[in-house]
N, C-alpha and C positions, 0 to 999 in steps of 0.2 A: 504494500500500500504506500502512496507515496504521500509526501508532509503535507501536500494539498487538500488530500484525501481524509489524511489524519486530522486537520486541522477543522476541518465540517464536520467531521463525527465528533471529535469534542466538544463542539459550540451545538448539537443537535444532543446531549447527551449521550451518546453510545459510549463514549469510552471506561473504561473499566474504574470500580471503585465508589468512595466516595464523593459528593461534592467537591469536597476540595482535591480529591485524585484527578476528578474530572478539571477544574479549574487550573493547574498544575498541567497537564495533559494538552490543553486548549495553548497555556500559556507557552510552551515548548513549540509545541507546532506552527503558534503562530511566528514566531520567534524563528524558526528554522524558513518557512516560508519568506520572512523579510528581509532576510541575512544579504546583504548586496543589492538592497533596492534602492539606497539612498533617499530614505523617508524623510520627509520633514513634514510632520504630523500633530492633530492638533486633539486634545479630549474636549468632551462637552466645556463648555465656556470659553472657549476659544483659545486657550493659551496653547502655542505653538510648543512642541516636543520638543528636547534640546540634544535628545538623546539620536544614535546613528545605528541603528542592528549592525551594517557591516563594519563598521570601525570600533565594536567595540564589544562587551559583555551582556551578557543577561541578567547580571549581577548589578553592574554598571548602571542599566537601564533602570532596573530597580532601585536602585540608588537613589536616581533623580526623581522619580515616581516621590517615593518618602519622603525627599527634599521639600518639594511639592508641595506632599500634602503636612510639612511641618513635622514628621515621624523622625526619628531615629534610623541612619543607614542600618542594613541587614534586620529592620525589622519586616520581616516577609509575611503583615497580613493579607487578609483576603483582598480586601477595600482596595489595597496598593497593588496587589497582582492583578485584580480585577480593570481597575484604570490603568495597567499598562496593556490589559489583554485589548481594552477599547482603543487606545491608542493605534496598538498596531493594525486590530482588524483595520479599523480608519484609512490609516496611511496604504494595505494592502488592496484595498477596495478603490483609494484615488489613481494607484498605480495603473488597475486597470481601466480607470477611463482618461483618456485621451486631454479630453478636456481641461484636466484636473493640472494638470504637470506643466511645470514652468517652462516656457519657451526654449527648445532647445536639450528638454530631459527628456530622453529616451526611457521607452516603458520599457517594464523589465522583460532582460530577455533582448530586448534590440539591439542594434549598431549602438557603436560608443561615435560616431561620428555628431558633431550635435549640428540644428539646422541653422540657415545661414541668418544671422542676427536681422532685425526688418531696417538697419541702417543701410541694407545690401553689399556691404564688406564681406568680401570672402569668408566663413568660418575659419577659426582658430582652430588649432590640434588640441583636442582636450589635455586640461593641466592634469600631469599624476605627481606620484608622489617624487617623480627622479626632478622635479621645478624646486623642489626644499631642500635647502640646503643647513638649515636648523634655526634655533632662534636667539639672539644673541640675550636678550632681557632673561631675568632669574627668577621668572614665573610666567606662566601661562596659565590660563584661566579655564580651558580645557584643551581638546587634542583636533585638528583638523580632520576630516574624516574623504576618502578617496573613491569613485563612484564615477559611475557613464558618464555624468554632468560634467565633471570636474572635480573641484576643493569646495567642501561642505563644510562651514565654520557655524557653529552651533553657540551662544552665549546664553546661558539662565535669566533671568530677571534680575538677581541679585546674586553677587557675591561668587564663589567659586567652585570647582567642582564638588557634587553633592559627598558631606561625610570630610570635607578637608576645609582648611582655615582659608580665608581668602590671603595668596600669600602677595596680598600689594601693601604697600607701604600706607596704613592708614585707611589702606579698602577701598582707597577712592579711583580704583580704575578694573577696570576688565578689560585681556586679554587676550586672545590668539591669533597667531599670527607666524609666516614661513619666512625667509629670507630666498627668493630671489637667484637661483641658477642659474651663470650667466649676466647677472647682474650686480656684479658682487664692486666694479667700478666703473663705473658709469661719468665718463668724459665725453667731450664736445660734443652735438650738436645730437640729440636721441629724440627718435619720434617713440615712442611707447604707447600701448596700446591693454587696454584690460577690458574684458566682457564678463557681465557677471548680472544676476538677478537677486534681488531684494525678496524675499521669499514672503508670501502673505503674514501679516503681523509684525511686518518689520517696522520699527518705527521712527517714520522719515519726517515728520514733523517734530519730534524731539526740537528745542533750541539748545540743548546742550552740544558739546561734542561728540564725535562718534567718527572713524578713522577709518575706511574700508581699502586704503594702498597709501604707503609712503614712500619718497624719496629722499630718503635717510642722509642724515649728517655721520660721518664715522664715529664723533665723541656724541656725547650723553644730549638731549634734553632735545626740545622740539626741533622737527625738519624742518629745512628750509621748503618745502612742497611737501603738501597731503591732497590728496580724496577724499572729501566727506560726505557724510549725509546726516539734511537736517533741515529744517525750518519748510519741508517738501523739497529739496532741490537737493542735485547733484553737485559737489561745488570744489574750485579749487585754494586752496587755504597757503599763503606767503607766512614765515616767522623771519627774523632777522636771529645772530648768534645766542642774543641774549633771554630766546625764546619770544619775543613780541611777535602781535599778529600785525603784518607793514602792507597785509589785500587779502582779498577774495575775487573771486570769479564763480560768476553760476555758470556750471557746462550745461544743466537741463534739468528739467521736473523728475523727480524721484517717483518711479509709479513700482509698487510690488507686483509680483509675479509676468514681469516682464523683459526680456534680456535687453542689458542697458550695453552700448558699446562706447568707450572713452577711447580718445585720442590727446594725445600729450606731444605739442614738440619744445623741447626743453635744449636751450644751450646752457651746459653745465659750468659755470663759470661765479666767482667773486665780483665780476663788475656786473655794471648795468645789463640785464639781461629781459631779454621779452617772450615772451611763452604765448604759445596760439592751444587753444583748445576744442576738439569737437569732439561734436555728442549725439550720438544716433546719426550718425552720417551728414551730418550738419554742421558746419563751424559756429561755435558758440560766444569764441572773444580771443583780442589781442594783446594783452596787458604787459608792462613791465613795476612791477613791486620791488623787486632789489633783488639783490642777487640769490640764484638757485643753487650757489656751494657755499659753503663757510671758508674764511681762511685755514690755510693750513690743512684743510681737511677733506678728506674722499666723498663720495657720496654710492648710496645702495639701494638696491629696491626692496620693498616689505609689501607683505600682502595678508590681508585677513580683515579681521576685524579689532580695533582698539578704541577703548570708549570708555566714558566717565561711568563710575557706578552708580550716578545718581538716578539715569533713566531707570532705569526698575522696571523692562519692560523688556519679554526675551527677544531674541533674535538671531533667525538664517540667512545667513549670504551665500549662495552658490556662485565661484569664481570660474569661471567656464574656461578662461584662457587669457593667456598675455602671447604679446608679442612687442620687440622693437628693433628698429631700423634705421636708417639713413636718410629712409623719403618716409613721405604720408603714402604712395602705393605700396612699399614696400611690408605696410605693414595691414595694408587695406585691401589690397586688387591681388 
């Protein structure tokens, strides 16, 4: 019989035992059915799952379930096995409708090829796990997870992975995030390119901060270039060495469950420098804020998600792919 098969005789009662054998039973199977679908799933009330079947535990999952619901990690009641058994059926059931799946996520089972962004830029090669090259910061908030779509960054509402201390200085940030393959020094004149969807319940009107790709300073404290999202828009964010914000630029309206495609051309320099940006196949602006390197110092690229822990509000980002180049066809046609 196979886990498919398994998984509707326990939610129809067949399986052996009692209630809670059957419950136990249901929760396996569904659990083995999900493993590699790249869920991001949501229980009654809407709040989006933080948790990945293929990237991670059954354990794990439950984890966050408890987190949740305010429980103690490894307390394995019904309540909590139950809202995860809902969880998954959920996210197994959007799998297979079509309509359900963010632009670009193949249903399970399909091509890992994903479709071509509606900017009409060529699709990107989906990002795996050989784009991370690890993280340099001494925490991370959780773990990226790897899938058809791409890099699945998952963040809780609050604080850190479920059952551990939030390990940021003071709590006041959450975490995950790859470094950049190939990008590791980033000189003169780089078109760069990221695709990536805001997953339903992302929350893009936030005024707070929230980091979704950086263009890193080698030493410590804010980049000179980030990606944000926030106030509804996609935006690009200038600091000067001393961490000041010296601009912004809207690249375009932040909309969930839609593959956004960013374009960057950045000359990587201390002096006056001018950055053009498009968005959805559209040029969005032409600004110069100050310079996009620090003295003295290298510059690298980050990806995931980095954000204040005030929003209190979870959130998935599916990174679909990067690319950079020389030209803007180069990284688009």
């Amino acid at each position: 019989m196979g886990v498919e098969e398994q998984l509707l005789d326990a939610l129809m009662g067949k399986a052996d035992g009692s209630i809670v054998d059957q419950l136990d039973a249901a929760l396996a199977a569904a659990w083995a059915v999900s493993t590699g679908m790249d869920l991001v799933v949501a229980p009654t009330g809407g709040t989006p799952g933080p948790f990945h079947p293929g990237g991670g535990t059954l354990d794990l999952a439950l984890d966050q379930v408890a987190a949740r619901w305010g429980a103690a990690p490894k307390a394995r009641t019904m309540v909590e096995k139950a809202a995860l058994l809902e969880q998954l059926v959920r996210g197994i059931a959007g799998k297979r409708t079509p309509a359900n799946r963010p632009s670009g996520t193949p249903a399970a089972g399909g091509t890992s090829s994903p479709s071509v962004p509606s900017s009409g830029w060529r699709a990107l090669s989906v990002l795996t796990a050989k784009a991370a090259t690890g993280e340099r910061s001494s925490f991370q908030s959780a773990v990226p997870s790897w899938g058809e779509a791409g890099m699945t960054v998952s963040l809780l509402a609050k604080g850190d992975r479920p059952g551990t201390p939030n390990r940021t200085s003071g709590g006041d940030t959450q975490r995950c995030e790859i470094l950049l393959a190939g990008w590791e020094s980033l000189t003169g004149t780089q078109f760069l390119r990221y695709d990536f969807t805001l997953a339903d319940g992302f929350p893009v009107d936030t005024t707070d901060w929230q980091v979704i790709a950086q263009l890193k300073n080698s030493s410590t404290g804010s980049p000179p270039l980030e990606v944000m999202v926030g106030r509804g828009q996609v935006y690009l964010q200038w600091h000067d060495a001393g961490g000041r914000e010296t601009g912004r630029e809207v690249l375009g309206k932040a909309t969930t469950g839609v593959r956004h495609s960013v374009v960057l051309q950045v000359p990587f320099t201390t002096g006056k420098a001018t950055v053009r940006g498009w968005f959805d196949g559209a040029e969005s602006f032409q600004a110069e804020h100050g310079p996009t390197q620090y003295p003295g110092q290298g510059s690298y690229g980050k990806l995931g998600l980095y954000r204040s822990n005030r929003i209190g509000k979870a959130a998935t980002v599916v990174h679909h792919g990067v690319a950079r180049g020389s030209s803007l066809a180069a990284v688009t046609s």
